[in-house]
gemmi code that builds the backbone of each chain (N, CA, C; Angstrom):
import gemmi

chains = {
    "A": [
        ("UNK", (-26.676, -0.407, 23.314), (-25.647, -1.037, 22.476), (-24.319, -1.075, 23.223)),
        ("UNK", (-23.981, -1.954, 23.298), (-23.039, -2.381, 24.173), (-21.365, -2.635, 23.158)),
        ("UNK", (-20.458, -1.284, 23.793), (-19.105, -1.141, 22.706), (-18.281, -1.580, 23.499)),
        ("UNK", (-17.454, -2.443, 22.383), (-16.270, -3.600, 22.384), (-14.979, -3.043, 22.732)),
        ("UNK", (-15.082, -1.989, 21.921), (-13.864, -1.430, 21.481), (-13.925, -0.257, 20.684)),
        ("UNK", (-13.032, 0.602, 21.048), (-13.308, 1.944, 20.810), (-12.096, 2.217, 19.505)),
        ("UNK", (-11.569, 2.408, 18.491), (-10.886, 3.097, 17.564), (-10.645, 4.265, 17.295)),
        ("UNK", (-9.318, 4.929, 17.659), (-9.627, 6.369, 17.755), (-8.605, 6.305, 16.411)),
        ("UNK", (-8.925, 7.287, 15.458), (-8.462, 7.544, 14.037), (-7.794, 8.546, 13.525)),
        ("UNK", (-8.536, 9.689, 14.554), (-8.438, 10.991, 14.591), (-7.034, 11.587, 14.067)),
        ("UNK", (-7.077, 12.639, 13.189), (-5.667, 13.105, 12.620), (-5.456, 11.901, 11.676)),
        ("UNK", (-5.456, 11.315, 11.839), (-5.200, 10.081, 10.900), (-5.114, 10.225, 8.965)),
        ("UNK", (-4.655, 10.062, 8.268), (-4.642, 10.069, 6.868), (-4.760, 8.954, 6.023)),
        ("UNK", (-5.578, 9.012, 4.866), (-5.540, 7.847, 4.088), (-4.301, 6.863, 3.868)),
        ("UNK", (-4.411, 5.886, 3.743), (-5.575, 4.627, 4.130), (-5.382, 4.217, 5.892)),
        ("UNK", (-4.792, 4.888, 6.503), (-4.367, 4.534, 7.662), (-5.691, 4.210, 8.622)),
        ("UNK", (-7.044, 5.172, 8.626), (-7.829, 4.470, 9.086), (-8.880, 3.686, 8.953)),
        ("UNK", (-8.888, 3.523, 7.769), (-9.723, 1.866, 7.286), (-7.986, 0.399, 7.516)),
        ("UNK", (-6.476, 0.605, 7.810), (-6.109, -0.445, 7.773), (-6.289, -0.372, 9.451)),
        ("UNK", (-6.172, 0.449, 10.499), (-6.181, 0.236, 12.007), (-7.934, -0.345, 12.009)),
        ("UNK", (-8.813, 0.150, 11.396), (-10.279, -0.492, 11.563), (-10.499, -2.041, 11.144)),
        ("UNK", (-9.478, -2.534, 10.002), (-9.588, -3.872, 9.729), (-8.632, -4.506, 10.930)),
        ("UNK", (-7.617, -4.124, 11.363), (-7.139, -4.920, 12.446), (-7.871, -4.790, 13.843)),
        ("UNK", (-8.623, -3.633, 14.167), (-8.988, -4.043, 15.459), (-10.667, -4.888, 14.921)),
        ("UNK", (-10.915, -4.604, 13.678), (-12.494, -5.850, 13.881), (-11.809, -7.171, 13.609)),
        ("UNK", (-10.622, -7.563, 13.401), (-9.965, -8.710, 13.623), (-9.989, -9.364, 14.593)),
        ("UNK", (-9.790, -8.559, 15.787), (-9.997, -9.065, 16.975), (-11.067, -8.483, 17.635)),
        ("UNK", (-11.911, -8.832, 16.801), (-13.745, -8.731, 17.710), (-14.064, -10.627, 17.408)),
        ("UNK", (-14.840, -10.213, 17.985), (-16.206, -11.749, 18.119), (-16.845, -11.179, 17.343)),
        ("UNK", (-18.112, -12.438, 16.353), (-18.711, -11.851, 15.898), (-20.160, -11.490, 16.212)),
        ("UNK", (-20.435, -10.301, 16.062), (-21.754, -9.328, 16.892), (-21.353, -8.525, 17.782)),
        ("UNK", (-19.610, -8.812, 18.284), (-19.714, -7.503, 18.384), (-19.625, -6.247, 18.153)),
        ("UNK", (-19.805, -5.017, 18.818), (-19.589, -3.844, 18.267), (-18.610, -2.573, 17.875)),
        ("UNK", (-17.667, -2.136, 17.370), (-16.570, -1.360, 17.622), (-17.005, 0.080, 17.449)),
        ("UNK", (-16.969, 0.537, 17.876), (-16.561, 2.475, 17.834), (-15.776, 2.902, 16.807)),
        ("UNK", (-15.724, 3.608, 15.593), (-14.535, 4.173, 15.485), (-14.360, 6.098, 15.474)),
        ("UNK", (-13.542, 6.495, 15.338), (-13.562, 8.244, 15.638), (-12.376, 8.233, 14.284)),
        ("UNK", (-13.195, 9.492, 13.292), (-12.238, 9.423, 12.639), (-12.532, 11.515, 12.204)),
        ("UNK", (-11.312, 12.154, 11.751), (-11.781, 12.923, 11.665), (-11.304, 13.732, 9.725)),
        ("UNK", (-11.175, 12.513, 9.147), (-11.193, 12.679, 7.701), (-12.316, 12.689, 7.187)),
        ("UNK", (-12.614, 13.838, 5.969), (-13.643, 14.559, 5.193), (-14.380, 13.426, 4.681)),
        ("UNK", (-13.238, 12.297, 3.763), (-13.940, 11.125, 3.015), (-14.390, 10.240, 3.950)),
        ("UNK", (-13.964, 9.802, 5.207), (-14.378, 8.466, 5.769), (-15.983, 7.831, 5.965)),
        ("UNK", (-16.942, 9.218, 5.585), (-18.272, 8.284, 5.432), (-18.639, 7.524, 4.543)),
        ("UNK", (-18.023, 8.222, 3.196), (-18.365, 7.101, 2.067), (-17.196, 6.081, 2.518)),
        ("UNK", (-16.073, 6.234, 2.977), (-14.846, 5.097, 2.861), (-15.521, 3.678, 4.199)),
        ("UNK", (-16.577, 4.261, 4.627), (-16.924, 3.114, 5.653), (-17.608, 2.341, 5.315)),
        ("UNK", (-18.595, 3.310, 4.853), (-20.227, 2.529, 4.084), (-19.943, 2.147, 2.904)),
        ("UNK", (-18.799, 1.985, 2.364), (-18.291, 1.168, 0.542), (-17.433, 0.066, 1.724)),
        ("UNK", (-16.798, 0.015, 3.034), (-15.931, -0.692, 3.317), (-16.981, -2.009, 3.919)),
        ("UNK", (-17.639, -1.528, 4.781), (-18.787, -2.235, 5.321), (-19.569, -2.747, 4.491)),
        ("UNK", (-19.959, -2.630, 3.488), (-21.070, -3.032, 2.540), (-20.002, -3.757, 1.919)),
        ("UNK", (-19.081, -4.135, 1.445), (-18.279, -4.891, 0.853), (-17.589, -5.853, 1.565)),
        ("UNK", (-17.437, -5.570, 2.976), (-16.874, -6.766, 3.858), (-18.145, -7.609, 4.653)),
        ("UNK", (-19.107, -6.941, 4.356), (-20.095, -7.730, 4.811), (-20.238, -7.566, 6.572)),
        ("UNK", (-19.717, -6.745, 6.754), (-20.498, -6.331, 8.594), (-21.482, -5.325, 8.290)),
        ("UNK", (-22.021, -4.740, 9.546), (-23.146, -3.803, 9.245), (-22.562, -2.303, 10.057)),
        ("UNK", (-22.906, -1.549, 9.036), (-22.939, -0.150, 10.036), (-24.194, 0.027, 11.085)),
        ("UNK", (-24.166, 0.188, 12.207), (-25.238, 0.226, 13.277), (-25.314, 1.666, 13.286)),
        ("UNK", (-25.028, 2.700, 12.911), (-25.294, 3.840, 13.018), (-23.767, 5.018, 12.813)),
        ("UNK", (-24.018, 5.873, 12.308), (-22.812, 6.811, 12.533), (-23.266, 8.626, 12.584)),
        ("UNK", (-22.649, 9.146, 13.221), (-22.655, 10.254, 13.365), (-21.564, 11.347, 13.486)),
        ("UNK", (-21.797, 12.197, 13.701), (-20.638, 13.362, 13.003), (-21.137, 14.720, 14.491)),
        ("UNK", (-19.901, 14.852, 14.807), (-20.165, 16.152, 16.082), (-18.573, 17.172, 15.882)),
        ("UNK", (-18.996, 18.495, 15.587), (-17.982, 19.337, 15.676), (-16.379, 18.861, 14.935)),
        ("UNK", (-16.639, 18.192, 13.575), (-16.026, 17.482, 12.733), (-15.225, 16.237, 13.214)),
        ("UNK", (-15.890, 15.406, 14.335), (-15.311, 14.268, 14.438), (-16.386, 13.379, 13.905)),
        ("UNK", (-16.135, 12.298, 13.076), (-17.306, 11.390, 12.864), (-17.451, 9.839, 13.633)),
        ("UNK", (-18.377, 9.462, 14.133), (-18.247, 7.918, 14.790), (-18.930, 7.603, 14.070)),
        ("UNK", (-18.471, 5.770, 13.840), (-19.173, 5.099, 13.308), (-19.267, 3.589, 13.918)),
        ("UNK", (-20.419, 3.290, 14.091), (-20.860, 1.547, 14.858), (-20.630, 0.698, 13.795)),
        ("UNK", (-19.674, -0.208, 14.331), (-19.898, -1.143, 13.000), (-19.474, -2.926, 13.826)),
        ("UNK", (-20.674, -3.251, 13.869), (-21.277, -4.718, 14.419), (-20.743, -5.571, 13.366)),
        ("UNK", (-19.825, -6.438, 13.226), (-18.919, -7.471, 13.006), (-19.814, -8.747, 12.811)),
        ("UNK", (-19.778, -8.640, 11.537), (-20.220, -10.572, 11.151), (-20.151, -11.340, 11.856)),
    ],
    "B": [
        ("UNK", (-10.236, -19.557, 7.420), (-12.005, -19.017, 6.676), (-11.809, -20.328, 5.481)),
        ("UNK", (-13.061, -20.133, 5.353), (-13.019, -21.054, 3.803), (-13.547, -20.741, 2.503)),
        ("UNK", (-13.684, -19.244, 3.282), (-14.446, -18.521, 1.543), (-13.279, -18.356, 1.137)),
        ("UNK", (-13.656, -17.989, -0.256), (-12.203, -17.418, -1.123), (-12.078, -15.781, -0.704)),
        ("UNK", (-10.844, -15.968, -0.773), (-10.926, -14.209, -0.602), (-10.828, -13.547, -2.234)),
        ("UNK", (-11.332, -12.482, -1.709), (-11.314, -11.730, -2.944), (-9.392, -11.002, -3.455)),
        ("UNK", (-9.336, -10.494, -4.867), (-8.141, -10.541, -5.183), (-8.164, -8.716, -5.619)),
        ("UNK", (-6.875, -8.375, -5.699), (-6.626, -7.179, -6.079), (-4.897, -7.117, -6.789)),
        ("UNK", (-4.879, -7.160, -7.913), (-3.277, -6.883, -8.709), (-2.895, -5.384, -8.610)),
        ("UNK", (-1.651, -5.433, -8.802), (-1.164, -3.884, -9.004), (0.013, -4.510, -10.087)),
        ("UNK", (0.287, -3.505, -11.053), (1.708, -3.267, -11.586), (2.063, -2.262, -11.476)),
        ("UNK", (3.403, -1.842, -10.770), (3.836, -0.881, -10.684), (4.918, -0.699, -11.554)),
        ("UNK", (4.869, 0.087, -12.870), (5.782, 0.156, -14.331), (6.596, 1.605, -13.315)),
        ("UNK", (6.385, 2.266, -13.018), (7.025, 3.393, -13.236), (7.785, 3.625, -12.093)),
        ("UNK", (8.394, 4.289, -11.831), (9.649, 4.697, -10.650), (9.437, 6.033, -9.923)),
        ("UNK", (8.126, 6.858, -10.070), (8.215, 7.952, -9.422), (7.689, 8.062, -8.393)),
        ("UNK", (8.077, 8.829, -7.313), (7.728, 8.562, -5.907), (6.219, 8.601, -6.258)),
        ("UNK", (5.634, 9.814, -6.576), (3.850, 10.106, -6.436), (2.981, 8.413, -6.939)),
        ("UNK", (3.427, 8.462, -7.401), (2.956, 7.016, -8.559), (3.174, 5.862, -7.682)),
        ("UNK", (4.175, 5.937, -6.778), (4.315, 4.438, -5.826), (3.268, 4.709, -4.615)),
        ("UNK", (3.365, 6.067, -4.199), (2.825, 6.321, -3.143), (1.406, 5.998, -3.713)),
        ("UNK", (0.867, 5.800, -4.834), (-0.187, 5.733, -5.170), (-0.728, 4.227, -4.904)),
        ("UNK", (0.136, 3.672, -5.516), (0.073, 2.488, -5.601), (0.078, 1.511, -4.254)),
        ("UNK", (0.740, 1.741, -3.442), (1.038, 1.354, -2.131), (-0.126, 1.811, -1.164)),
        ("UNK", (-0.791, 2.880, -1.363), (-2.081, 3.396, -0.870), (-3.208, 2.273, -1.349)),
        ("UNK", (-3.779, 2.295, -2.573), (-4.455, 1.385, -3.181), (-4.163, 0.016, -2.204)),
        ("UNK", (-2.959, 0.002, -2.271), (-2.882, -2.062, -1.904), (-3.203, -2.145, -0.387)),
        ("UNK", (-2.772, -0.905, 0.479), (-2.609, -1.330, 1.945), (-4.260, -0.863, 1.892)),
        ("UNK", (-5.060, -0.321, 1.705), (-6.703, -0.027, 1.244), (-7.124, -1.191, 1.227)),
        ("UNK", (-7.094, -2.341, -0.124), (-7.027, -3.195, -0.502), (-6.691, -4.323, 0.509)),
        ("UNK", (-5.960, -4.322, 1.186), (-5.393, -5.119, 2.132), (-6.562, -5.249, 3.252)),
        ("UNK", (-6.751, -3.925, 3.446), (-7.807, -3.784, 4.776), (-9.173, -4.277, 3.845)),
        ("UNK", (-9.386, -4.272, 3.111), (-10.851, -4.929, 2.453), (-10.913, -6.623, 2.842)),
        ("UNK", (-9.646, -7.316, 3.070), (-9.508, -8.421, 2.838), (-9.077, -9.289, 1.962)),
        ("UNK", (-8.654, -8.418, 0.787), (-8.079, -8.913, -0.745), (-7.053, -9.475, -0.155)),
        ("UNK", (-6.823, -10.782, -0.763), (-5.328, -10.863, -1.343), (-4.357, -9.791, -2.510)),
        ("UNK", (-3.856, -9.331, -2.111), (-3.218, -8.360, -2.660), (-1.866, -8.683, -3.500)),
        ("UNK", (-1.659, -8.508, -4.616), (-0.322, -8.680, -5.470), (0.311, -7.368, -5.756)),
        ("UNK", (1.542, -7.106, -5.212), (1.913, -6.013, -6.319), (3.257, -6.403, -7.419)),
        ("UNK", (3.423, -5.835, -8.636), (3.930, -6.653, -9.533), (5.167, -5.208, -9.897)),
        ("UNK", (6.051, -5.462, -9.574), (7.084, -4.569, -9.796), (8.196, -4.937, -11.232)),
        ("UNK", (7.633, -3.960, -12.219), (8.782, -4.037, -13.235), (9.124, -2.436, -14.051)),
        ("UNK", (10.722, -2.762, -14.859), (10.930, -2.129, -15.184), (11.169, -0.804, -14.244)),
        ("UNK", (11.070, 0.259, -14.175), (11.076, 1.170, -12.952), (10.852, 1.387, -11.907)),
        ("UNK", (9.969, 0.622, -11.811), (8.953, 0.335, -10.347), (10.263, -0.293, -9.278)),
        ("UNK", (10.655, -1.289, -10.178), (11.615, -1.933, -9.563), (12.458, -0.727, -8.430)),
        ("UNK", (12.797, -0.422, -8.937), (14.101, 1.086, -7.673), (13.281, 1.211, -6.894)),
        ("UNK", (12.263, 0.976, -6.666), (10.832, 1.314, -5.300), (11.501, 0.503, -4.203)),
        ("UNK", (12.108, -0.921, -4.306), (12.182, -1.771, -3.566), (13.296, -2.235, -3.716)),
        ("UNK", (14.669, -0.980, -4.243), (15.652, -1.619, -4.064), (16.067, -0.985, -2.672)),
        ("UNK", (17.135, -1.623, -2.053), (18.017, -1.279, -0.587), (18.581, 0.166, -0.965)),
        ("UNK", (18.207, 0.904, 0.161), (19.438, 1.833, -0.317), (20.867, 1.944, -0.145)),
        ("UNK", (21.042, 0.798, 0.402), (22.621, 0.681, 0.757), (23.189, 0.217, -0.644)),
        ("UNK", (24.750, 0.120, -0.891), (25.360, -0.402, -1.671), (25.758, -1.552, -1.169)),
        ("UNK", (25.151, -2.578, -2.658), (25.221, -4.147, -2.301), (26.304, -4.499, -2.931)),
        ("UNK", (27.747, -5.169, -2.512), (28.242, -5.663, -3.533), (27.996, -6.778, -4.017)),
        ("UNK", (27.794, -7.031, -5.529), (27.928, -8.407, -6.110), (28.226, -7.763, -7.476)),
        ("UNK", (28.696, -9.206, -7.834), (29.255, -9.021, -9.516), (28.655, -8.967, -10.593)),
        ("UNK", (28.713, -7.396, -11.369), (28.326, -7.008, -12.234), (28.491, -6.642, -13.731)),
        ("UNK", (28.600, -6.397, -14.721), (29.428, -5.988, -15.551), (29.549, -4.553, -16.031)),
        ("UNK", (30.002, -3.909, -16.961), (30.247, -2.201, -17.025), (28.697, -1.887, -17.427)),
        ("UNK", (27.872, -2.240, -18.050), (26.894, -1.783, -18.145), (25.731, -2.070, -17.249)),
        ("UNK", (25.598, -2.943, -16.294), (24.741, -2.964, -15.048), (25.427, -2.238, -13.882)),
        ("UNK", (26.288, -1.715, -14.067), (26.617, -1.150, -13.126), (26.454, 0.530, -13.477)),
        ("UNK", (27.036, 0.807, -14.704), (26.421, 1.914, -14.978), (25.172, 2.386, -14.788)),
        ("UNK", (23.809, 1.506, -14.854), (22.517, 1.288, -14.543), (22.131, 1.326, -13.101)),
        ("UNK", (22.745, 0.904, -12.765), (22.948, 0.604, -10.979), (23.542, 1.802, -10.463)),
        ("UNK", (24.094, 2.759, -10.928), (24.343, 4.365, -10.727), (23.516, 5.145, -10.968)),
        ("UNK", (22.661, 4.946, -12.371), (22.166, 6.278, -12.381), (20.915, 5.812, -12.156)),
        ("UNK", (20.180, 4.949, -11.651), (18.886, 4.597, -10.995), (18.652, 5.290, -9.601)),
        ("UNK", (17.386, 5.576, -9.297), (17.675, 5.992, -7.926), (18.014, 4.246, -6.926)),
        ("UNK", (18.276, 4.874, -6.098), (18.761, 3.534, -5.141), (17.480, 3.438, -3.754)),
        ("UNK", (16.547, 2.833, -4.025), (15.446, 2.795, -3.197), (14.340, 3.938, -2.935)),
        ("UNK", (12.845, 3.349, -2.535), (12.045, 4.254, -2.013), (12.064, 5.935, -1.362)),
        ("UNK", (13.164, 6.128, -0.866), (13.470, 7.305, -0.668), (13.586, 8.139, -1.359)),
        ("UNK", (14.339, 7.506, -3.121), (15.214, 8.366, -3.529), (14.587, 8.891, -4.965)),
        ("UNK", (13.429, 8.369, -5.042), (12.735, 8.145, -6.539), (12.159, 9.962, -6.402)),
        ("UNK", (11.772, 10.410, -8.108), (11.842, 11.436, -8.237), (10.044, 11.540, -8.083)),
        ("UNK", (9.850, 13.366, -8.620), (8.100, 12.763, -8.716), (8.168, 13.022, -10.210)),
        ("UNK", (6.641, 12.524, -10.634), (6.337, 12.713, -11.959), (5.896, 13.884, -12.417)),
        ("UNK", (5.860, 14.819, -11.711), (5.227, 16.059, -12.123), (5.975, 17.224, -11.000)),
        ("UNK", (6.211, 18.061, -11.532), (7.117, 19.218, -10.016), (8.120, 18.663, -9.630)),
        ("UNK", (9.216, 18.018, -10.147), (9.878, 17.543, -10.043), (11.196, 18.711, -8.957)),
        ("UNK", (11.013, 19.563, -10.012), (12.060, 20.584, -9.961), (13.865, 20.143, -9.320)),
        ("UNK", (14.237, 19.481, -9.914), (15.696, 19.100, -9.790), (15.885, 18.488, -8.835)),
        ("UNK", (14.921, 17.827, -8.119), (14.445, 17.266, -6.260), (13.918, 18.666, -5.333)),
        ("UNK", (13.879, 19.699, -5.612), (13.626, 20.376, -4.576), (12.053, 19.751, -4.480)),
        ("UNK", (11.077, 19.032, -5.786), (9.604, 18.940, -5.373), (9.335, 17.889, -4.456)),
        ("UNK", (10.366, 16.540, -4.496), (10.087, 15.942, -3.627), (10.517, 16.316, -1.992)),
        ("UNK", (11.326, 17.183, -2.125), (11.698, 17.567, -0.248), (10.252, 18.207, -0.267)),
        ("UNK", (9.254, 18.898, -0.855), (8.204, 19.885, -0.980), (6.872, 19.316, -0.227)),
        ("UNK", (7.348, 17.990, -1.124), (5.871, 16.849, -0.806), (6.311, 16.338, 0.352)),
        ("UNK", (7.497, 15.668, 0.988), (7.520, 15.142, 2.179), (7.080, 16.129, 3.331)),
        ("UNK", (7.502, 17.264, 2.850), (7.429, 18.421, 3.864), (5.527, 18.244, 4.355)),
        ("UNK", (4.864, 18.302, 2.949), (3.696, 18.975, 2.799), (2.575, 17.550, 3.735)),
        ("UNK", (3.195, 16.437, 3.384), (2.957, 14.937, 3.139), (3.024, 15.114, 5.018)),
        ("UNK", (4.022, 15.251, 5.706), (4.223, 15.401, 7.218), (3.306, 16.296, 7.747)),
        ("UNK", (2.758, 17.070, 7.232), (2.086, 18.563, 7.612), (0.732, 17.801, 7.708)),
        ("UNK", (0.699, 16.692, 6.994), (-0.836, 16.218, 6.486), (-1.228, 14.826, 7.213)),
        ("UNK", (0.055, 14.537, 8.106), (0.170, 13.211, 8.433), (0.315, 11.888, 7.916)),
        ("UNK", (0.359, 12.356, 6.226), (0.277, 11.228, 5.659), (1.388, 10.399, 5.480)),
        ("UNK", (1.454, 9.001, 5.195), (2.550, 8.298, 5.803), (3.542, 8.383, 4.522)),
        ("UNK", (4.770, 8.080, 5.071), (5.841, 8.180, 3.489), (6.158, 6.753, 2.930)),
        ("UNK", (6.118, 6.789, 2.172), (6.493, 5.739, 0.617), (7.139, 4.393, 1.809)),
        ("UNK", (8.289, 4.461, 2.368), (8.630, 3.339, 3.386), (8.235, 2.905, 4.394)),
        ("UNK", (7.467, 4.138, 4.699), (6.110, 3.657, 6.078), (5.025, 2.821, 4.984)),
        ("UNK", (4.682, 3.101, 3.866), (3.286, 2.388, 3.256), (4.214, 1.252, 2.839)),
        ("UNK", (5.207, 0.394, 2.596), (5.977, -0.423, 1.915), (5.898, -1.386, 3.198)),
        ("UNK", (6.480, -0.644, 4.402), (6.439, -1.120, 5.592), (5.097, -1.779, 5.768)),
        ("UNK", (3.976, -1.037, 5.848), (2.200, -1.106, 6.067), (2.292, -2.658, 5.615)),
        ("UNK", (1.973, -2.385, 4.061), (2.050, -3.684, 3.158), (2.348, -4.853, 3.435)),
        ("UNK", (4.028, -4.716, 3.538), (4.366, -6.129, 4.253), (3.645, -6.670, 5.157)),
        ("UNK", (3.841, -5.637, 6.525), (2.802, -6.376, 7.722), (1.238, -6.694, 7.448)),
        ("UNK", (0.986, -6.312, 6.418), (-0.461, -6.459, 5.967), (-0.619, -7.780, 4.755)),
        ("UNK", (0.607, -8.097, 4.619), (0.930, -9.633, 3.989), (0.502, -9.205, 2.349)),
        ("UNK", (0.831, -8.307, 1.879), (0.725, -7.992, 1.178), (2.039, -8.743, -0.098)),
        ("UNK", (1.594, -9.128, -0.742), (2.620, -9.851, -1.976), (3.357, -9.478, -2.784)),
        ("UNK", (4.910, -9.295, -2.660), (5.919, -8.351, -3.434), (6.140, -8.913, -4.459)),
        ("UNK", (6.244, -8.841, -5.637), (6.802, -9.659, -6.958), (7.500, -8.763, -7.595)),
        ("UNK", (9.168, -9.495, -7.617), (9.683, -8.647, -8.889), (9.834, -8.933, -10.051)),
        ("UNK", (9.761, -8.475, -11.514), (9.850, -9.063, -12.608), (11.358, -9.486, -12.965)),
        ("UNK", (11.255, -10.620, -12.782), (12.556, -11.367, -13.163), (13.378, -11.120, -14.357)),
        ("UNK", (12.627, -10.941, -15.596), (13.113, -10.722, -16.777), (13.915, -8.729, -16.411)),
        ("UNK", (12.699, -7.896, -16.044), (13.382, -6.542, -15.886), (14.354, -6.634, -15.231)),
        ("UNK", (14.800, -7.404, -13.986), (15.480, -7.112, -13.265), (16.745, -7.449, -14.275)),
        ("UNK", (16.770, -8.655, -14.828), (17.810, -8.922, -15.839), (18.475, -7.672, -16.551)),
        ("UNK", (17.406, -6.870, -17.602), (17.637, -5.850, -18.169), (18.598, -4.672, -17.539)),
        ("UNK", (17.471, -4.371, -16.373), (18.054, -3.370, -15.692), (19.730, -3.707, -14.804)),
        ("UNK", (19.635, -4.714, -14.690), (21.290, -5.770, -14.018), (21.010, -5.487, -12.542)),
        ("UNK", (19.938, -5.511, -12.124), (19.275, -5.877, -10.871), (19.665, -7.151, -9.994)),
        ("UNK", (19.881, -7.608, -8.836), (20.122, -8.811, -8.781), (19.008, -9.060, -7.516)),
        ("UNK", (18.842, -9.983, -6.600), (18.089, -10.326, -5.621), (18.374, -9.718, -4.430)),
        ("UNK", (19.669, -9.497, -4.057), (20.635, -9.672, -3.475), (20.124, -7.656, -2.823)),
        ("UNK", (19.854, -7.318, -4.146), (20.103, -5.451, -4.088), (18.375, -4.782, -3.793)),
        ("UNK", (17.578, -6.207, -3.607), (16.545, -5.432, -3.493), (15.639, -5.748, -1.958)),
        ("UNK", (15.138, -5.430, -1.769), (14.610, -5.530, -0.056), (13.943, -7.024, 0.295)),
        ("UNK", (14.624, -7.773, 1.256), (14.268, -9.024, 1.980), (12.567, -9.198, 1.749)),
        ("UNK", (12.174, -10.183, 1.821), (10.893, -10.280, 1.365), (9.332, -10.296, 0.369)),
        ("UNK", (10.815, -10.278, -0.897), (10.193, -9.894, -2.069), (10.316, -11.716, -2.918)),
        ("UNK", (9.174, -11.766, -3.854), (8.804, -12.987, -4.698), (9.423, -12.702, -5.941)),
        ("UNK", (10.143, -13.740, -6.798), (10.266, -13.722, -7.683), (9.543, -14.024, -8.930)),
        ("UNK", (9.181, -13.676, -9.847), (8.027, -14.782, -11.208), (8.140, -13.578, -12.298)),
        ("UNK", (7.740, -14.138, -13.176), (7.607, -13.406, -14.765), (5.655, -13.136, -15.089)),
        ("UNK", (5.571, -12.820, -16.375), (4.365, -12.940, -16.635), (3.170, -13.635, -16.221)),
        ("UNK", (3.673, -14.941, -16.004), (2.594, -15.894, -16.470), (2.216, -16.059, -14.661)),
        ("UNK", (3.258, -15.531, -13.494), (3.092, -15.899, -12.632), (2.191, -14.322, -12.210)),
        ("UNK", (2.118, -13.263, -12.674), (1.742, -12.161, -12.239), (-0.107, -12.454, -13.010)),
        ("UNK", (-0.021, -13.115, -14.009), (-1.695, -13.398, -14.766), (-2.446, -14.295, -13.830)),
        ("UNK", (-1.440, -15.247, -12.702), (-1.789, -16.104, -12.161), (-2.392, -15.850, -11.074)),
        ("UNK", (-2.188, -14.328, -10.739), (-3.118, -13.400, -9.769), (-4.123, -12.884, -10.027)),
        ("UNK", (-3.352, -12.510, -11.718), (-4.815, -11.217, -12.022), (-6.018, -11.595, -12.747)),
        ("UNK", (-5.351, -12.932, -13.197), (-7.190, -13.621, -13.694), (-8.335, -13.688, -12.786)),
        ("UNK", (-7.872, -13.649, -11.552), (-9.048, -13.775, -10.360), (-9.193, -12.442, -9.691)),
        ("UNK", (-8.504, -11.530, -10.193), (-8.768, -10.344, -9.287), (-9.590, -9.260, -10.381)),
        ("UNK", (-10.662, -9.011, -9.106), (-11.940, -7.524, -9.525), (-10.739, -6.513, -9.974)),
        ("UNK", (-9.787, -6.170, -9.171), (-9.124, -5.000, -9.043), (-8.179, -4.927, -10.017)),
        ("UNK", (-7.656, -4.494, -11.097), (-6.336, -4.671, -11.379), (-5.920, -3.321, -11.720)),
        ("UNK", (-4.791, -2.684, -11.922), (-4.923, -1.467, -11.788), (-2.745, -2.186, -12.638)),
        ("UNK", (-2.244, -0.630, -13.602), (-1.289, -0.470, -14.286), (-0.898, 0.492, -13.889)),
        ("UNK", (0.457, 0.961, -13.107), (0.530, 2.496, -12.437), (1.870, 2.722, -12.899)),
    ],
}
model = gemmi.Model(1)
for chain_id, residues in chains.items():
    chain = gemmi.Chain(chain_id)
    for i, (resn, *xyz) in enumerate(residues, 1):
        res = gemmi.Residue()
        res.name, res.seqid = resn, gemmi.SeqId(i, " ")
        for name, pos in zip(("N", "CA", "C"), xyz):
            atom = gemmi.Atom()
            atom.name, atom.element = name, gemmi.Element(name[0])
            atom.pos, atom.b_iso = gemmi.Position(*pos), 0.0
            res.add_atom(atom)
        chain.add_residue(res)
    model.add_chain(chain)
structure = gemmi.Structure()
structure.add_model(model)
structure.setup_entities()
């Protein structure tokens, strides 16, 4: 899987990193893929309600030593 | 694009910092979903988005009296709960910085650049002796019928 663009979130506080995640998939193509790193408690449900409602896809996400990434492939 | 976008209203009735910060969270959220976003400022809400500078224009003894004991912009609004004479809001900015979370003029700020839609209620502003002039560059004017003209199409509507 080949990443576009990386989003780092980290420290970050509500809503600040779902509005930096809508501006950088702004400037994707679509299919491709972005990275993001976020290290807030809520952001798995805040991705997978954000993604499922904007209509891109989550390609996978994971969680290491409380940082979480998440793939999210752009309409 | 040529889909419609989806819609999201806010009214913001009340004037207390916690309650804007609420509200301003919701919309710049909202914003990043792709909504068209409205927020509808009356009655108290209004002091959210006045300048804090002193504007002169001509008033009479009782809008000006009003125009004193209002707070004078986003900064200055009280909270709704823990108030404690202002020591609660120095408490929350303190706590609010500790947490990274952004303050009331950073999310106002957000908004705008996020094209987010200011409306003030024309009629309150009357009441309150508000003028255009005293409240922050970039704000829409309309009454009722122009704030329904958002919220008939919007999933979201929310009274804060």
């Amino acid at each position: 899987m080949e990443i576009t663009k990386v989003v780092d979130t980290k420290g970050m506080a509500c809503p600040m990193p779902i509005v930096k995640v809508k501006k950088a998939l702004d400037t994707l193509e679509s299919g491709q893929v972005m990275e993001v790193q976020s290290t807030d408690k809520g952001s798995l449900n805040d991705f997978q309600a954000w993604v499922k409602q904007t209509n891109h896809e989550l390609v996978k996400h994971e969680e290491e030593q409380g940082v979480y990434k998440f793939f999210v492939r752009k309409k | 694009m040529t889909e419609q976008k989806e819609k999201t209203t806010i009214v913001l009735f009340s004037g207390d910092m916690d309650k804007a910060i609420a509200a301003f969270i919701i919309a710049n959220g909202a914003a990043a979903y792709d909504h068209e976003v409205t927020i509808f400022f009356t009655f108290w809400g209004l002091n959210t988005m006045r300048r804090d500078e002193v504007v002169k224009v001509k008033k009479g003894f009782l809008e000006k009296a009003f125009g004193w004991m209002m707070p004078r912009g986003a900064k200055k609004l009280g909270l709704s709960n823990m108030h404690y004479m202002g020591m609660g809001p120095k408490l929350i900015k303190h706590v609010m910085k500790k947490h990274n979370a952004l303050t009331l003029p950073q999310l106002i700020e957000l908004a705008q650049e996020q094209g987010v839609k200011l409306v003030a209620c024309t009629m309150t502003m009357d009441l309150l002796g508000l003028q255009q002039e005293e409240l922050i560059p970039g704000m829409e004017y309309a009454g009722v019928a122009g704030y329904l003209g958002d919220a008939v199409d919007a999933k979201v509507n929310l009274f804060i």
